[in-house]
LOMAR-260968 format. One record per residue (C-alpha): residue in one letter; y, x, z. Coordinates in steps of 0.05 Angstrom, whole numbers, plus 5000, padded with zeros to 4 digits. Each point is the difference from the previous one (the first is absolute). Layout:
BEGIN
AYXZ/...
***
This chain:
BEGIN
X428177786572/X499049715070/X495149554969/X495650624965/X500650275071/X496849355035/X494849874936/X498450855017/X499449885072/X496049464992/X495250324953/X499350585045/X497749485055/X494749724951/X498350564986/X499250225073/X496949405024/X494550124931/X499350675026/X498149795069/X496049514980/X496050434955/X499450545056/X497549325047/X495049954943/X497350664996/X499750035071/X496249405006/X495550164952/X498650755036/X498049565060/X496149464962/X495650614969/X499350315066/X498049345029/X494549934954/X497750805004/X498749835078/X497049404976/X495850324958/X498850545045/X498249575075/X494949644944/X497450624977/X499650245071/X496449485024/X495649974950/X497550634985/X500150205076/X501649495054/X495049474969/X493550434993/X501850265069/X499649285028/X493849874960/X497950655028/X499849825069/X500049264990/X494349534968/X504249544957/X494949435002/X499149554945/X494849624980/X499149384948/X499349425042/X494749534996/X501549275017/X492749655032/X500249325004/X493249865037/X495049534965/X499949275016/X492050124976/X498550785024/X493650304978/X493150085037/X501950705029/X508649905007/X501750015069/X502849465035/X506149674982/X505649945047/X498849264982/X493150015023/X501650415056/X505049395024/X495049474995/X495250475031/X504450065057/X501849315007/X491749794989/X499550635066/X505349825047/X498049114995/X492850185022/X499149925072/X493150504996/X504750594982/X504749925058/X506150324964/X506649905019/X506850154978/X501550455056/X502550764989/X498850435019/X492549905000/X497050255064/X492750354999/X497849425048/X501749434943/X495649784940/X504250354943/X499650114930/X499250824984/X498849884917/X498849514946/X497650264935/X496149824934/X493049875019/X495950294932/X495649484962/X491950105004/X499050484936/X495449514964/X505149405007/X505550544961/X495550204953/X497549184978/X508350004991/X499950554953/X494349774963/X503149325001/X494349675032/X505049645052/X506850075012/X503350405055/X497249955069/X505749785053/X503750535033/X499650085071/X503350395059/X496950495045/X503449985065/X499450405066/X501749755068/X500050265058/X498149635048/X502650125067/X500649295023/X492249985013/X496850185060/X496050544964/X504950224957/X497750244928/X501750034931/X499049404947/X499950084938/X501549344951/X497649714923/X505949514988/X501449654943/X500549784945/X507150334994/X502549424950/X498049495059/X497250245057/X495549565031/X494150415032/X499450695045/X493750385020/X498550635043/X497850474960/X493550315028/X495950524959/X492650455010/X503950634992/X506249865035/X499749745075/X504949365004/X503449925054/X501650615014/X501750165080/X507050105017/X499150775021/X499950084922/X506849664984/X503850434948/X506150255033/X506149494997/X507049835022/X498049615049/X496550515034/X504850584992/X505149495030/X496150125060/X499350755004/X507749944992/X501149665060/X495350515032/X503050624969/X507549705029/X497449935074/X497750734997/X507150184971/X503249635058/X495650515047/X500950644965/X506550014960/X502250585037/X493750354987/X500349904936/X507250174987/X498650605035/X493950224967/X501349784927/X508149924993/X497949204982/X496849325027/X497349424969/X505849495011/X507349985013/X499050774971/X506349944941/X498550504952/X494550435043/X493949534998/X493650075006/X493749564966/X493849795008/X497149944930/X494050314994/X493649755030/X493050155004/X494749435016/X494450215042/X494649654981/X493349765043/X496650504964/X504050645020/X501449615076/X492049755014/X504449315028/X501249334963/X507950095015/X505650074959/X503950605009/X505250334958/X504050695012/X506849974971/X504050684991/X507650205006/X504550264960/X507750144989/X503249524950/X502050414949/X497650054933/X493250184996/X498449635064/X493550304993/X502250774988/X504049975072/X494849875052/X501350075077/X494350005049/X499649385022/X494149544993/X498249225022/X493049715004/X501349245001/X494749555023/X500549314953/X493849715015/X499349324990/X504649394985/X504449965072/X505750434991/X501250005074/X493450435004/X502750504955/X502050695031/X500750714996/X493950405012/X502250774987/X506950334995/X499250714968/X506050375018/X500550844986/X492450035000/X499049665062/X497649275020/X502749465043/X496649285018/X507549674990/X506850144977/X501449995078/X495550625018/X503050324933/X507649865039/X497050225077/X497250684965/X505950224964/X505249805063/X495950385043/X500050604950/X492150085008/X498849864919/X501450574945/X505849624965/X501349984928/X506850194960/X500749804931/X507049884974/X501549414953/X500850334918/X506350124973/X502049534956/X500350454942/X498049944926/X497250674997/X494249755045/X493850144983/X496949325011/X504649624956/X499549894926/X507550244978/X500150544949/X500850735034/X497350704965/X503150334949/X500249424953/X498149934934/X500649944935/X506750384993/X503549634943/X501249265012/X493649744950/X496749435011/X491749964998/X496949764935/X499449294997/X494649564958/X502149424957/X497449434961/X503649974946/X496949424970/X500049475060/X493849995047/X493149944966/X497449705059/X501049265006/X498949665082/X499349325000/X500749905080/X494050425035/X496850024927/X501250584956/X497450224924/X500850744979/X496550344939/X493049595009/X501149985074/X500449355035/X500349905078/X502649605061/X502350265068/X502549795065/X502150345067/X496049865052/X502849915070/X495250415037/X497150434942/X505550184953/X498650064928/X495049534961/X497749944927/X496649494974/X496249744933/X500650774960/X498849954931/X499650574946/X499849774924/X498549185026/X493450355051/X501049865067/X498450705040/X501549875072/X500849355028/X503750275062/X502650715016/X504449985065/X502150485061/X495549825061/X503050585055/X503050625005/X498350405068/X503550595030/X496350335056/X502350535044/X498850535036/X502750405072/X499150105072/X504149535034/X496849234999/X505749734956/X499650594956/X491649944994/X498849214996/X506149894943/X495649754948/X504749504965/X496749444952/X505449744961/X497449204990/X501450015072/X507349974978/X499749544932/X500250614950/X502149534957/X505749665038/X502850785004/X500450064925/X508249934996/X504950044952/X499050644946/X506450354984/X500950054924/X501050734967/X496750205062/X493049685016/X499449654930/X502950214929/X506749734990/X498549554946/X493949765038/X498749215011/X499649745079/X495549445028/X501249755068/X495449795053/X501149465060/X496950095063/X499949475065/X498250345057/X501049975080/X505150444981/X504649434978/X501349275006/X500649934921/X496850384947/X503450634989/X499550274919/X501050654982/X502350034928/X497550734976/X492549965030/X498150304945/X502350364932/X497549964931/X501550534937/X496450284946/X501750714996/X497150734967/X494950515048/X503550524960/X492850194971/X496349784945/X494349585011/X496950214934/X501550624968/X498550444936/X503150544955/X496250314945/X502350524959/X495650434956/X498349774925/X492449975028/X501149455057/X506049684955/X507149985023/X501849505044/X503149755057/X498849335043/X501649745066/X501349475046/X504750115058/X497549705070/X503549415012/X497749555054/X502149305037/X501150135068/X500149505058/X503050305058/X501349885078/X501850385055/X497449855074/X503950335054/X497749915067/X502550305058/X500350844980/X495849854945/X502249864924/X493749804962/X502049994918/X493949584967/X499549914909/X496049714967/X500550294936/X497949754921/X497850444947/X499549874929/X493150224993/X497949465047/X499550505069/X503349645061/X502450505047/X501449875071/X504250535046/X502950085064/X504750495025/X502050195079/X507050145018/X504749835058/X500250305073/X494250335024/X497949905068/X503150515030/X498950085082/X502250395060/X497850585002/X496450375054/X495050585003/X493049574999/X502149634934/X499850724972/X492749934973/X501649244960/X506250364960/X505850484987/X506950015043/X506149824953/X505050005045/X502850155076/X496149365024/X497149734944/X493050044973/X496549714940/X492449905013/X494749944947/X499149224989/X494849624939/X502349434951/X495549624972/X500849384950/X495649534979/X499349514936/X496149494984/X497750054929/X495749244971/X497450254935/X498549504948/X497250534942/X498949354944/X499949515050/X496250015073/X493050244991/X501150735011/X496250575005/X501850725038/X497350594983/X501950795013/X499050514941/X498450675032/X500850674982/X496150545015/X497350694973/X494950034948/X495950674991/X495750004932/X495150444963/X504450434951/X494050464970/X501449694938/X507150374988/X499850665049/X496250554998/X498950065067/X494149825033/X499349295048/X507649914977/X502849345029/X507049774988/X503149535050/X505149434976/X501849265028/X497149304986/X501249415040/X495649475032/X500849225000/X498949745078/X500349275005/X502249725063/X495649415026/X502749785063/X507050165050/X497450515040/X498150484940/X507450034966/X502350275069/X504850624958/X501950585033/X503050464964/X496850654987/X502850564954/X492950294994/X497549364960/X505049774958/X498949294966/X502349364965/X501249315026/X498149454949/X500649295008/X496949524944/X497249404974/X493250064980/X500349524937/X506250384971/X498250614961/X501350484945/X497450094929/X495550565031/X497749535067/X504450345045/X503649575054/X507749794990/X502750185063/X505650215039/X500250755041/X503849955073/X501750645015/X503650295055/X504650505013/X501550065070/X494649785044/X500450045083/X494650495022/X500049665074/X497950455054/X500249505058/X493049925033/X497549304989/X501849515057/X503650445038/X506949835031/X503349624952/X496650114937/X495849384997/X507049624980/X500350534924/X491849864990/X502549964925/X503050795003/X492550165011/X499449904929/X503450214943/X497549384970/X495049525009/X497049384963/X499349335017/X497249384975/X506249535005/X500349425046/X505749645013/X499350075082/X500050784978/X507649894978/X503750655035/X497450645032/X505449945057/X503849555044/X506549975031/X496850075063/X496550674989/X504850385036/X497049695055/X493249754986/X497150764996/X494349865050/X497249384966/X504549884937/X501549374974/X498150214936/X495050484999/X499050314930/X493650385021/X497349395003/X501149754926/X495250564986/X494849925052/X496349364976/X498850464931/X500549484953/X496950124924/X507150164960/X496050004933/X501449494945/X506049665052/X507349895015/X502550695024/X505850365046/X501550805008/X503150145064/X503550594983/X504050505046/X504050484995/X503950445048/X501550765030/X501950405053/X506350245015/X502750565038/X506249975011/X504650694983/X507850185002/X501649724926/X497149405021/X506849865039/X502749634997/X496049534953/X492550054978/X499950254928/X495449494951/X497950694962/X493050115015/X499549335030/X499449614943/X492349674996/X496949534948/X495149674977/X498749874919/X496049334968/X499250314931/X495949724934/X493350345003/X496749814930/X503449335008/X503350024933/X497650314935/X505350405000/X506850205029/X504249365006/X506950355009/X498850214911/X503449325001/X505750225029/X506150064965/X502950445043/X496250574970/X502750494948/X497350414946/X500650594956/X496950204949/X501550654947/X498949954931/X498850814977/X507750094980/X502250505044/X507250145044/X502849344981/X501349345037/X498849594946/X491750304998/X499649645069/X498349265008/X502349645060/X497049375019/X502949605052/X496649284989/X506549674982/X503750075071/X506350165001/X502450744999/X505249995053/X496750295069/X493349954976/X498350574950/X498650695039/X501350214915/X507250025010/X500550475047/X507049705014/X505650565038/X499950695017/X496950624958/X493549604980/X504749444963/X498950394936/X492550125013/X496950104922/X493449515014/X496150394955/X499350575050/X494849575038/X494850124944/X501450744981/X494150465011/X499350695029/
***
């Protein structure tokens, strides 16, 4: 019995402990389960809601990255290699007629290098290399000195090479552009803004307490309440009448935009010369008034005898309306992100280094130090069409009352437009999926080439309208469909200089037009604001105004229309009134229609084009021995969309330094001493420039039968308004100029694209199956518009298209 008992007891404990186990189990289990449910759910969170709310107010850059390894041969037109650009150092710095030395930082008294870059080949040497008459010519370096170490300073400019082993240099000197140029012309540089710095802290030392007082802020030792001294305006011999080198520099509160939070304060520096001991303030501008030195400024406002200023240093606050952070009632509501292209196949553009191949296109390109953007060698179907097409200058000129407000007429060269073509942000300024090319740059800037690895982007990608289109849907036309989306190659870079974001394409068409855009962004330049600027533009805020300014940019366009002899010729329209007696009944009736004219241009001074809405025309640029079945020349049309209608006076003020914005375009027979329409000294050189373009024209040259160039410009005027803060919309500022086929080919060359689908109906009616779809053996995925793939339209009945009324 007592053992039953134990064997019972012992049971009831297994049973327990099974029991307890099984509830340990269950238990477990509940919290594995609800474990995983808040698993599932902080995934489901994030994704559906935290993560498009990060992408929403994040760019989550990526980008496929593009490993260069330079050439150990580069091309005629690559720029220099960082390789070259060490020899060329070493080849700079051994030569005792240089004077360099490995001092920084470099003074503006010293001999010191301010660039090195690719000097171009003569054209005719290139072109025996393409028509494999002799091989490559060497490659060479152009390089700019400045040459402060001479008793009369100027400015060299060097030939040296050959890059592979340099063993020669020689100043470059040229008809149309004065070599050496005078000192007073230097481009600003380091060196020299090292010395207005020291300047700028002596007057600090004077009149920190003013300053504090007055604007909340100084220039140093100021913690987070500083003011700077970024902006300048040079004030050239032409708007002073004296051969001295002056520059106003303005202040602002550091804050973001500098440029949106002026105070009224104003230097006039005096650098003239190469002896920075010489170098001095000439004007302090303080509240509207004027003072000889930062001491009178400090006598004045002790004494109380001066109208003082008060302007309090902004909030740091993110609802400011100067910054860029996202404020307004913000939008879209649900977190959905913007559509996005693709390329589902791979890219269909292939780069070989600075050479690219794209749908009959072939090109090369390079950045330019001082320039920016440069094509080379552009062929359509294996025909060259322009042997160079590259950015020469882009010019902002302003207008206002006050002397820095009225002479701030920027030219961009001046600061090495393409030096300030940095890094593009993926997803942002570029597609996504788009390829990136970097550019290298040795400047005074730095010691050692610097390279900036997204200089440029590359992607092919859809205008979102077709570039051929028809739908025909009666039994009388026939029923059919066909069409060829627009999808274009585009080469893109972005120059941002100082306020000003400059976005330049050049963009490839399958039908053989070459497209070339710019579009204006940034900061405008806003200014303090004061009752006389009234007249030059609109107030936009308490002490801010924007004043009307003109941009202008111009190209340089070397047409080679089936090689070099080329002819240019305008087709004009104009009304036509003819005897209609024959088909009215009313007496002397005349009917009026349009016809055009041919004009042939003979020499430079009669392609001088203005444009003119009243007569319309055609620009036309052939070959005389290359013509149709029917005798008619095959040409190619430049047409442009955005021309600057320039409203300076000729000669007057500053003016003479743009002589290219006269023009919408002009012709030229090409020379190679003819090479660029600016300099980097025309922000400067505005009384006699350097370069003078005018005078390209002026000897009036015969331009038929020859090698020619279209300088073309384009530009606007802006007036700046309220929704321009508190950065410059590109709508409405977005110029061009087109290079199209003009009875070049005997027909449409984009039919051989395969990108094209068709339709066609075969009389059954309301049924799919009565519709034939041709998409030329691509692949369906992404590229058929047919499949009308989501939403309502996914069940779309094709047939519809062809149903009549």
């Amino acid at each position: 019995m007592e053992r039953i008992e134990k064997q019972v007891v012992t049971m009831e404990k297994t049973l327990d402990s099974a029991r307890r186990w099984r509830s340990f189990s269950v238990c477990l289990l509940i919290v594995i389960i609800f474990l995983m449910a808040a698993i599932a759910t902080a995934i489901v969170y994030y994704e559906l809601i935290m993560r498009p709310k990060k992408l929403a107010h994040e760019v989550i850059i990526q980008e496929t990255v593009d490993i260069e390894e330079e050439p150990t041969e580069p091309s005629m037109f690559r720029d220099l290699t960082k390789l070259e650009m060490k020899r060329l150092k070493k080849y700079l710095y051994t030569h005792r007629v240089f004077n360099l030395k490995y001092t920084e930082p470099v003074v503006i008294s010293s001999s010191f290098m301010f660039l090195a870059e690719l000097h171009l080949p003569n054209k005719s040497q290139a072109l025996d290399t393409f028509n494999s008459l002799h091989k490559a010519p060497p490659r060479e370096a152009k390089v700019v000195l400045f040459r402060g170490d001479k008793k009369i300073p100027v400015i060299e400019e060097y030939v040296v090479g050959p890059l592979a082993n340099i063993t020669y240099h020689r100043l470059l000197v040229s008809k149309h552009y004065q070599r050496p140029a005078p000192y007073l012309f230097r481009p600003n540089s380091q060196a020299e803004y090292a010395e207005v710095k020291k300047l700028l802290v002596e007057v600090d030392n004077i009149i920190k307490y003013v300053l504090l007082e007055s604007y909340d802020a100084s220039f140093f030792n100021c913690n987070r309440k500083c003011l700077v001294m970024q902006q300048w305006t040079a004030v050239s011999p032409a708007v002073s009448g004296s051969d001295v080198r002056k520059v106003w520099y303005w202040a602002h509160h550091s804050t973001e935009y500098y440029l949106f939070n002026p105070v009224d304060f104003f230097i006039l520096f005096n650098l003239d010369g190469k002896d920075p001991s010489k170098y001095h303030v000439e004007t302090i501008w303080y509240n509207g008034q004027s003072f000889d030195t930062a001491e009178h400024l400090a006598d004045a406002f002790t004494a109380g005898t001066i109208k003082k200023s008060s302007m309090i240093f902004p909030k740091e606050n993110q609802m400011l309306f100067s910054t860029l952070n996202l404020r307004g009632n913000q939008f879209p509501n649900k977190n959905m992100r913007s559509p996005k292209q693709v390329e589902p196949d791979g890219r269909r553009y292939n780069r070989k280094d600075r050479h690219i191949t794209y749908m009959g296109w072939e090109f090369d390109f390079r950045m330019s130090t001082t320039t920016g953007p440069q094509l080379f060698n552009i062929k359509h179907m294996g025909h060259r069409i322009v042997y160079e097409l590259s950015l020469q200058e882009m010019s902002s000129f302003h207008s206002g009352f006050k002397p820095w407000n009225r002479y701030s007429d920027m030219l961009y060269s001046n600061s090495l437009m393409g030096y300030q073509a940095r890094n593009l942000v993926p997803g942002a300024d570029c597609p996504p999926s788009a390829s990136f090319v970097s550019a290298t740059h040795w400047t005074e800037h730095r010691s050692e080439p610097v390279t900036y690895e997204r200089a440029f982007c590359l992607f092919e990608q859809s205008t979102g309208v077709p570039l051929r289109r028809h739908h025909a849907y009666d039994s009388v036309t026939g029923r059919f469909y066909g069409s060829l989306e627009d999808i274009v190659l585009v080469l893109r870079t972005i120059i941002s200089v100082y306020n000003q974001d400059c976005v330049v394409d050049f963009i490839f068409h399958q039908n053989g037009a070459l497209e070339v855009k710019t579009s204006l962004t940034g900061y405008m330049m806003a200014m303090l604001h004061s009752l006389p600027e009234g007249r030059y533009g609109f107030q936009l805020r308490d002490r801010l105004i924007g004043t009307v300014s003109q941009h202008a940019f111009n190209f340089k366009v070397d047409l080679d229309i089936h090689e070099t002899k080329n002819r240019y010729e305008t087709l004009q329209f104009e009304p036509h009134s003819i005897n209609n007696n024959d088909w009215s009944t009313e007496k002397n009736s005349r009917y009026e229609q349009i016809k055009f004219t041919r004009n042939s241009k003979m020499t430079e001074l009669h392609t001088l084009y203005r444009q003119n809405a009243s007569v319309p025309m055609y620009h036309i640029f052939y070959n005389k021995g290359y013509k149709t079945t029917y005798n008619d020349p095959r040409a190619y049309r430049l047409q442009i969309d955005g021309g600057l209608t320039q409203l300076l006076s000729q000669g007057t003020g500053n003016e003479p330094s743009i002589s290219w914005a006269r023009y919408q375009m002009a012709v030229t027979r090409r020379k190679d001493d003819e090479g660029q329409s600016s300099s980097i000294y025309a922000m400067w050189d505005k009384k006699e420039p350097i370069v003078n373009f005018q005078s390209f024209l002026d000897d009036n040259e015969s331009i038929v039968d020859t090698d020619l160039v279209a300088w073309v410009t384009l530009g606007l005027h802006h007036l700046p308004q309220m929704e321009d803060l508190p950065l410059i919309s590109s709508i409405g500022k977005r110029l061009s100029f087109f290079l199209t086929p003009f009875n070049y080919h005997d027909s449409d060359p984009s039919m051989a694209s395969r990108d094209a689908i068709r339709m066609s109906y075969d009389g059954t009616s309301g049924t799919d199956q009565a519709v034939r779809v041709e998409n030329y053996g691509l692949p369906k995925d992404f590229t058929c518009d047919s499949e009308y793939q989501g939403g309502s339209e996914s069940n779309y009945n094709l047939s519809t298209l062809f149903e009549q009324n």
